[in-house]
N, C-alpha and C positions, 0 to 999 in steps of 0.2 A: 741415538740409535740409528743404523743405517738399516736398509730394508731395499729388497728388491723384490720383482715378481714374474711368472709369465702364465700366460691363460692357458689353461686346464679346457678344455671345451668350452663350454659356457660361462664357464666359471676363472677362480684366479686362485692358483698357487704361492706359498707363500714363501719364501725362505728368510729371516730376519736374523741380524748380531747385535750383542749389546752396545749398550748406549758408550760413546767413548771414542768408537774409529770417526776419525776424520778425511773426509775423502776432498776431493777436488776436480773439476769438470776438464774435461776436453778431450777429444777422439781422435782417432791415426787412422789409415789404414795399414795394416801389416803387411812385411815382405813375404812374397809370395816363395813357397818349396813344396816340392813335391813327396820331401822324404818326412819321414816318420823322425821325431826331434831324438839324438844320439845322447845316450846318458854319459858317462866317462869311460875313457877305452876297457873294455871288459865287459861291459856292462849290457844286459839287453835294449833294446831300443822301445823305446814310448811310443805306442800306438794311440794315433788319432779316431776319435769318436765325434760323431752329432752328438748335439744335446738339444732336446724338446722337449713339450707335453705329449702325452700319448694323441691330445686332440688336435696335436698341429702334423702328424704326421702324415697323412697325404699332403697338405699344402707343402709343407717344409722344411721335410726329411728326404721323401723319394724323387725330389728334383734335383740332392745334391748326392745321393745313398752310391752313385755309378763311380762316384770319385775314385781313381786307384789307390789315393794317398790317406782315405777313410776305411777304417777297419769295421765301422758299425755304428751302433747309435745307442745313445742312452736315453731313453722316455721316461718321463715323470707319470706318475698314476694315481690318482685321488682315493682314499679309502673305498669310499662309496661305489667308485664306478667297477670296484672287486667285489663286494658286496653290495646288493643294492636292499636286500631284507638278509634279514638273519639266519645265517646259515645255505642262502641260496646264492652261490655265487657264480659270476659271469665272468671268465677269463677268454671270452670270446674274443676282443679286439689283441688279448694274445699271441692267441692264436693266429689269426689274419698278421697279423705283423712278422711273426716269424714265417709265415705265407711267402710273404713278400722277400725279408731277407735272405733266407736260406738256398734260392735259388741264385742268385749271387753273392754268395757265400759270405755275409757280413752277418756281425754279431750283436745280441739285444744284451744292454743291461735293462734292470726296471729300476726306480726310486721307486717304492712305496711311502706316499706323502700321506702326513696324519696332522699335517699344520700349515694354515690358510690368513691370506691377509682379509678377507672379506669373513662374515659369521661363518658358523661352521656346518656351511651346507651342502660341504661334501665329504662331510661323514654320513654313515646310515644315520637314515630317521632312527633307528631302535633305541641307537647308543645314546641318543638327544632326547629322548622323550619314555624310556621305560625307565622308571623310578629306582632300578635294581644299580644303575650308572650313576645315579648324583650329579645330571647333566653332561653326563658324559666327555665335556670339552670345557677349558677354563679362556676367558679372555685374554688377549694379548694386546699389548698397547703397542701401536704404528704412529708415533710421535714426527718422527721426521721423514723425507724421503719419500717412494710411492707408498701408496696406501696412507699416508699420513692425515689423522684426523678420524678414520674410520676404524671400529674395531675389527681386528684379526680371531686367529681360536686357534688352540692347538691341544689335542685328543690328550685325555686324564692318563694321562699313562701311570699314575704314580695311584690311582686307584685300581687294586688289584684285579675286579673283573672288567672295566675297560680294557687293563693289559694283556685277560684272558681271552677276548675275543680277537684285540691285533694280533697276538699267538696262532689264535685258531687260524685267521687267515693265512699268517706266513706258512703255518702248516698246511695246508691248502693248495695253496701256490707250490710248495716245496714236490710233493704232489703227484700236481700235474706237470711240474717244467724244473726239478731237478736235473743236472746234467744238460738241461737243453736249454740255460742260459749263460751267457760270458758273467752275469755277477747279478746282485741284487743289493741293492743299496737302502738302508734309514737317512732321512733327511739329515739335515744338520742340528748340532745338536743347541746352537744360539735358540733362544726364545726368553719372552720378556712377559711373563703372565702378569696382567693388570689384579694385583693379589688386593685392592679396593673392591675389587666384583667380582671377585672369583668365589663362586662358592662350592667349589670340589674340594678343598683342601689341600694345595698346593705349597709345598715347602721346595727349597730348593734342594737339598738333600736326598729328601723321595723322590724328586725328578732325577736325578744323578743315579741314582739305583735301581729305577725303573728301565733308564734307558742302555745300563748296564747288562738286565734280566732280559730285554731286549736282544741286546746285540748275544748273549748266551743260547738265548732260544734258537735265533735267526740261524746261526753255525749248527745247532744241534741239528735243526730238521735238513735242512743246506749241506747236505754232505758230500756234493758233486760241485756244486756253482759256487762262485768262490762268493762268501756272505762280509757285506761292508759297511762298516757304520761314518759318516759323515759327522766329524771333529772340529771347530772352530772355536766356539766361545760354550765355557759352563755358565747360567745363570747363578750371579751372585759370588763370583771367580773372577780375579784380572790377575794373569803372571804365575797363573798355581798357588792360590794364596791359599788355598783352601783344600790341594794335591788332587782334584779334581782330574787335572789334565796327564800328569804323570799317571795316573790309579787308571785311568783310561789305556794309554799305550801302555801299559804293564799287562793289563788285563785283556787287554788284544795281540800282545802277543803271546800271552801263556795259552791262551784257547784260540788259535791260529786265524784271527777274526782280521779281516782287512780293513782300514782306514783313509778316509779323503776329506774332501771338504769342498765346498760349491765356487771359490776364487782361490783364485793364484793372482797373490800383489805383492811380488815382490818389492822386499822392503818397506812396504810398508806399519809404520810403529804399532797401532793396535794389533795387525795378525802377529809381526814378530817377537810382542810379547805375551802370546796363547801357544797356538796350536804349532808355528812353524819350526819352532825350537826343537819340539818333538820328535817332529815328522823328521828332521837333520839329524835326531842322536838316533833312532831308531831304525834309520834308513837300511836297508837290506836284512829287518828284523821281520819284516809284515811279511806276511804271504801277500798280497798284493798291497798297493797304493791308486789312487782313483780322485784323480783333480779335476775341478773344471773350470772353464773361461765362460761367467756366463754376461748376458748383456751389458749391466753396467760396467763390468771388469774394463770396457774399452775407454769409457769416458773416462778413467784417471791417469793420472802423472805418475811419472815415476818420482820418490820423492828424491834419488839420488840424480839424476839426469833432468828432472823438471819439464822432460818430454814425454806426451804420452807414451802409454805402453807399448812396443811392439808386439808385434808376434814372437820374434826372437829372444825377446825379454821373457814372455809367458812361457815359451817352448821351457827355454837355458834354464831357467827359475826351477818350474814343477819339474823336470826330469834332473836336475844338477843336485838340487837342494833339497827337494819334497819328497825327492825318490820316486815321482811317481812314474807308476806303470802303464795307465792310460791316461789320458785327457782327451772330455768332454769337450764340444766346443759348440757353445750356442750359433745354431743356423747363420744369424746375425755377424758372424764373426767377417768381415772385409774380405781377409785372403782365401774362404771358402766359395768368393763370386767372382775370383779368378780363373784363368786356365789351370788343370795341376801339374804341374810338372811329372814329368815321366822317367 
């Protein structure tokens, strides 16, 4: 299993694929450009994003936000810090955020994250402790890579009133900040429930149709901001063996729902036998597409050139092959601590 993470406030985000990809170390810095990476003549052009936590974004978001070559920023946001009690929600640091961008005219996505490599202490206390949830969050096993050795959690979604209250939230948010966001995203949909200690009832199956009723809800209330679900690995799935991943893009594009996923590596054998395949037949089928380069993505090889990634590799890749529409790019990224070209 590979695993990555970046800190939530206090706290630690978690985004995890299944056991199988093989990765390998070493970092580049990327060439630097100013322009927004060109899809194939006709085609529109792929807009650059930040990507953070919402709690790195005074350190390290609005020191790079002035970039001309940055169209906005994508931040992550922990159940909890949307809800802190039930039903009383705080979209305050929302707010201040679009404070900040709107007057230089850059754009928010949200990720709403509902799965953590650390326990699950950023969901509400309610959803953990009132009896009506079944513990509300099942264990996840961080085997290899960060977080390895310590358990993870990722929200019961596959128990129908946990999934009634992430609902209630996205209806919430839909709201107050329909129309007044570039997208809003669900995590990815990899995760490894340690089904030895899980005791919500976790099947691989109910999770596939939970995060199906998910991505359905999201669009329904989402009727202004384009609504995206983040695709990489089905738990208990390699290659569609199980049409998981086809039943996905089928169903994202009949209900006009957008799709992405948290790395772009090209060529590499695990993604090219899941989600990339997809993303290439399906490509000018999504209402949108939403990639991202996040920290690790830098330490690896490419396996066809055995040279780290560039920039130009990640650019060429997600906008040639992925179709996508933006990309994300962790603060972290080399060519962002450059001048930008004009």
């Amino acid at each position: 299993m590979v695993t990555k993470r970046i800190a939530v406030g206090v706290g630690v985000l978690m985004t995890i694929t299944l056991a199988g990809a093989a990765w390998t170390a070493s970092g580049a810095p990327a060439p630097v450009s100013g322009k927004a990476s060109a899809s194939a003549p006709g085609n529109k052009e792929t807009k650059n994003y930040l990507y953070a936590s919402m709690g790195d974004f005074d350190a390290e978001v609005k020191p790079l936000i002035g970039r001309p070559d940055i169209a906005g920023v994508q931040l992550v946001v922990p159940w909890k810090m949307l809800e802190r009690k039930k039903n009383q929600y705080d979209f305050s640091e929302i707010d201040r955020v679009l404070g900040e961008l709107q007057p230089r005219h850059k754009k928010l996505f949200l990720q709403i994250q509902d799965r953590f490599f650390t326990a699950p202490t950023r969901l509400p206390d309610y959803l953990l402790n009132d009896p009506e949830y079944r513990g509300g969050a099942a264990p996840t096993t961080n085997e290899n890579g960060l977080g390895a050795g310590e358990p993870g959690a990722v929200a019961a979604q596959w128990n129908p009133q946990v999934r009634g209250r992430f609902q209630h939230l996205l209806k919430a948010l839909a709201q107050r900040f329909d129309g007044r966001l570039a997208g809003v995203n669900l995590p990815e949909t990899a995760t490894e429930v340690d089904t030895k200690k899980d005791r919500t009832g976790y099947r691989d199956d109910a999770y596939f149709k939970a995060e199906l009723a998910n991505m359905a809800y999201g669009k329904k209330v989402f009727t202004k901001t384009p609504f995206i679900q983040y695709v990489n690995f089905w738990p208990g799935e390699w290659n569609n063996s199980r049409n998981y991943m086809k039943r996905t893009f089928e169903f994202a594009k009949a209900h006009g729902i957008g799709l992405g996923g948290p790395d772009i590596l090209p060529n590499r054998p695990a993604q090219m036998e899941n989600s990339y395949p997809f993303f290439k037949k399906y490509r000018g089928q999504l209402p949108i597409v939403a990639m991202a380069v996040q920290e690790p993505d830098f330490q690896y090889k490419n396996p066809e050139t055995k040279k780290p990634y560039t920039r130009q590799e990640f650019a060429d890749f997600g906008t040639n092959t992925l179709g996508a529409d933006a990309i994300f790019w962790a603060t972290s990224s080399p060519w962002l601590h450059q001048p930008a070209a004009r």
